[in-house]
N, C-alpha and C positions, 0 to 999 in steps of 0.2 A: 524813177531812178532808185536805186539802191542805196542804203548807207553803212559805214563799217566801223568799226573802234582799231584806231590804230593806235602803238604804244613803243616806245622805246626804253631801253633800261639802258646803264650804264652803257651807251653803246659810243666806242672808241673807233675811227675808221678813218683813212686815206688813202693816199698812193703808193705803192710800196711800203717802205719803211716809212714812209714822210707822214705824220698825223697828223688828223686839219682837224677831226672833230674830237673833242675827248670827256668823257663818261655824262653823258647826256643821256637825258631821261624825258620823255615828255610824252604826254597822254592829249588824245584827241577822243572827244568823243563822239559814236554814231549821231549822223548829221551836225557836230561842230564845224566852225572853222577859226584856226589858230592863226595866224598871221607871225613869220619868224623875221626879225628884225636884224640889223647889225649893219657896221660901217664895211666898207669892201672888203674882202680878205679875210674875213671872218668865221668862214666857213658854209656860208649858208648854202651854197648848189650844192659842196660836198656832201652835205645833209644828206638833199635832195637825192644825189647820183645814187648814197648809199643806200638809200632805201629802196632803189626799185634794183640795188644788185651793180654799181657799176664802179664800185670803189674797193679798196682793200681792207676786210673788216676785222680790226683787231682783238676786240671785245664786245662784250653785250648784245642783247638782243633785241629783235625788229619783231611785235608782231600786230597780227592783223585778225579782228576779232576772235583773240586768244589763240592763235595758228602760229607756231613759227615760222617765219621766211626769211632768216639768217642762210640756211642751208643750201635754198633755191635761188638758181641762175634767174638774168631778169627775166625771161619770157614766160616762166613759170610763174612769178612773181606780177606779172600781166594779167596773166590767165586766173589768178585769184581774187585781183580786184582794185591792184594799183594801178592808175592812169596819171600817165606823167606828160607835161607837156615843159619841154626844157626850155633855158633861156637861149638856146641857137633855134627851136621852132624846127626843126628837121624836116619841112614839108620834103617830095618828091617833084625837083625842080624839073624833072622831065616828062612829069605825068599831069596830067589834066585834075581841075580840082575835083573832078567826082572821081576819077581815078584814084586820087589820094583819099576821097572819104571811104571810098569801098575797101581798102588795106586796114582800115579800123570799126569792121564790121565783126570780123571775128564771128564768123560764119552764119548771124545773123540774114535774114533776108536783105533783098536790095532796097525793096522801097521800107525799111527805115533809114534812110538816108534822108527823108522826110525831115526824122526829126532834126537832122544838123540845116535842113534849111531854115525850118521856122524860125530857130535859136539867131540862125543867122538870113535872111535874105539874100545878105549881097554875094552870100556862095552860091543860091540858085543862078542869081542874074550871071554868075561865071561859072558855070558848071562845067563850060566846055575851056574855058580858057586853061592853057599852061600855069602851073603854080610859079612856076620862075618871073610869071606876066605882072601877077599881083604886087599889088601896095604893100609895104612892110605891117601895117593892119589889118588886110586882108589874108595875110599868110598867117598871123597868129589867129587869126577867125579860123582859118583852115585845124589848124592845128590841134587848136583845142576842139573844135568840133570834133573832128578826129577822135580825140581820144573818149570823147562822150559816149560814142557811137559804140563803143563796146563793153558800155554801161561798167565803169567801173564803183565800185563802192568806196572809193578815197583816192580824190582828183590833185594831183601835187599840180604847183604850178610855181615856176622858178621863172620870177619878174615878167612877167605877161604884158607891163605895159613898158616896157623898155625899149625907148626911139619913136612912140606912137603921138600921133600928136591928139589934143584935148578932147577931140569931138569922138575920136575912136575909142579912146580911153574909157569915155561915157558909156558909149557903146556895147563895151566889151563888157565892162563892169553891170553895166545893166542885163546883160543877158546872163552872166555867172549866176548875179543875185534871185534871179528868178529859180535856177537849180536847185531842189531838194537835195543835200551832197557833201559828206565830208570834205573838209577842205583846208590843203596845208598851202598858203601863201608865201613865199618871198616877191622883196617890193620895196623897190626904193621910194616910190610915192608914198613916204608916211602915212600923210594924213588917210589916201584913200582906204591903204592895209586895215589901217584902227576904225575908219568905216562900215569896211565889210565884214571885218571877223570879231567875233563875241571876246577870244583870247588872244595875248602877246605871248612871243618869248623871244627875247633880246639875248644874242649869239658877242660873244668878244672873244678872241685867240679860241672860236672852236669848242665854248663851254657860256651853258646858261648864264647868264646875270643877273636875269630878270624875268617872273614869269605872273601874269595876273591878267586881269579883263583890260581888254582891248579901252573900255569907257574913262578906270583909271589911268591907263598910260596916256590920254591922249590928253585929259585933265590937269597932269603933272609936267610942265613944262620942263620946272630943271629935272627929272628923270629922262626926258627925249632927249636935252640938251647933254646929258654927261656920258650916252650910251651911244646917241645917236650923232648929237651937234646939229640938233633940229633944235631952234631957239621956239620956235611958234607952228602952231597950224592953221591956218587960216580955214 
């Protein structure tokens, strides 16, 4: 796998006129991963959308080891090294799961589709099945597989484990941790986020509040509790 330096500057973005994120700045670096925090509403997919191109960007800039990609639509923005796996999972309800791993192949051979089994098993065992078939766990198996598969060098991932229940969670998160791989997290699982990623940054009305190593935030209770209303981590 690849890895990238991704970086934001003062960058301001939403929907139309409507702002959700405003002058946010935040540095990831090749093979880090930052984990972004905040209570709902906060802005964190908007982040996310804006970065792979899918929001309206008012200020500042996005780039990716010192590249600009403010300019570039998202497919472009694919094709550079962003891999995004959103929190609706967008599998192809109508296609079979190797059908959906081969549309994230990006013109790659077929048998590395190899590697999205090993990561995952249980998409061999369903190679053949419909994506609409699978488990809410197995579609984001899918998903993220998916987007590995066209070796991106900075993996976004917006709440991955959201509706999965404990053993899949495990799962999922076990197979991440194994990737060599920039990595921008949103995740309402506190404790797991400050887990897996080395950095925090804690999002409120769309702007930083809080930015330091994953080991001190998870240390600091009343810091979780005043940003997050996370009293404890067990």
């Amino acid at each position: 796998m690849r890895t990238g330096r991704l970086e934001t500057a003062a960058l301001t973005a939403g929907y139309g006129e409507t702002r959700v994120v405003e002058d946010l700045s935040l540095a990831v670096p090749a093979g880090g991963r930052l984990a972004v925090l905040g209570r709902n509403g906060v802005g964190k997919s908007t982040l996310m959308a804006t970065l792979v191109g899918q929001t309206t960007r008012h200020a500042g800039s996005i780039k990716l080891d010192g590249v600009e990609l403010t300019a570039l639509p998202s497919s472009r923005r694919a094709l550079a090294g962003l891999g995004y796996v959103p929190q609706t999972r967008d599998v192809f309800r109508s296609l079979s799961v190797e059908e959906n791993l081969v549309t994230g192949l990006k013109g790659r051979p077929r048998d590395a589709l190899e590697e999205a089994y090993a990561l995952f098993p249980r998409l061999k065992e369903r190679r053949r099945n419909g994506a609409a078939t699978l488990s809410g766990g197995e579609q984001q198996m899918l998903s993220v597989a998916r987007a590995l598969l066209g070796r991106p060098s900075v993996l976004l991932l917006d709440e991955p484990l959201e509706g999965l229940a404990p053993v899949v969670c495990d799962q999922l998160m076990q197979a991440l941790s194994a990737i060599d791989m920039t990595v921008l997290l949103v995740e309402q699982q506190i404790d797991r986020a400050l887990e897996f990623c080395e950095d925090v940054l804690i999002l409120d009305r769309g702007r930083a509040v809080h930015a330091g190593k994953a080991a001190a935030a998870r240390a600091d209770p009343a810091l979780l509790e005043r940003h997050l209303g996370v009293a404890l981590i067990a």
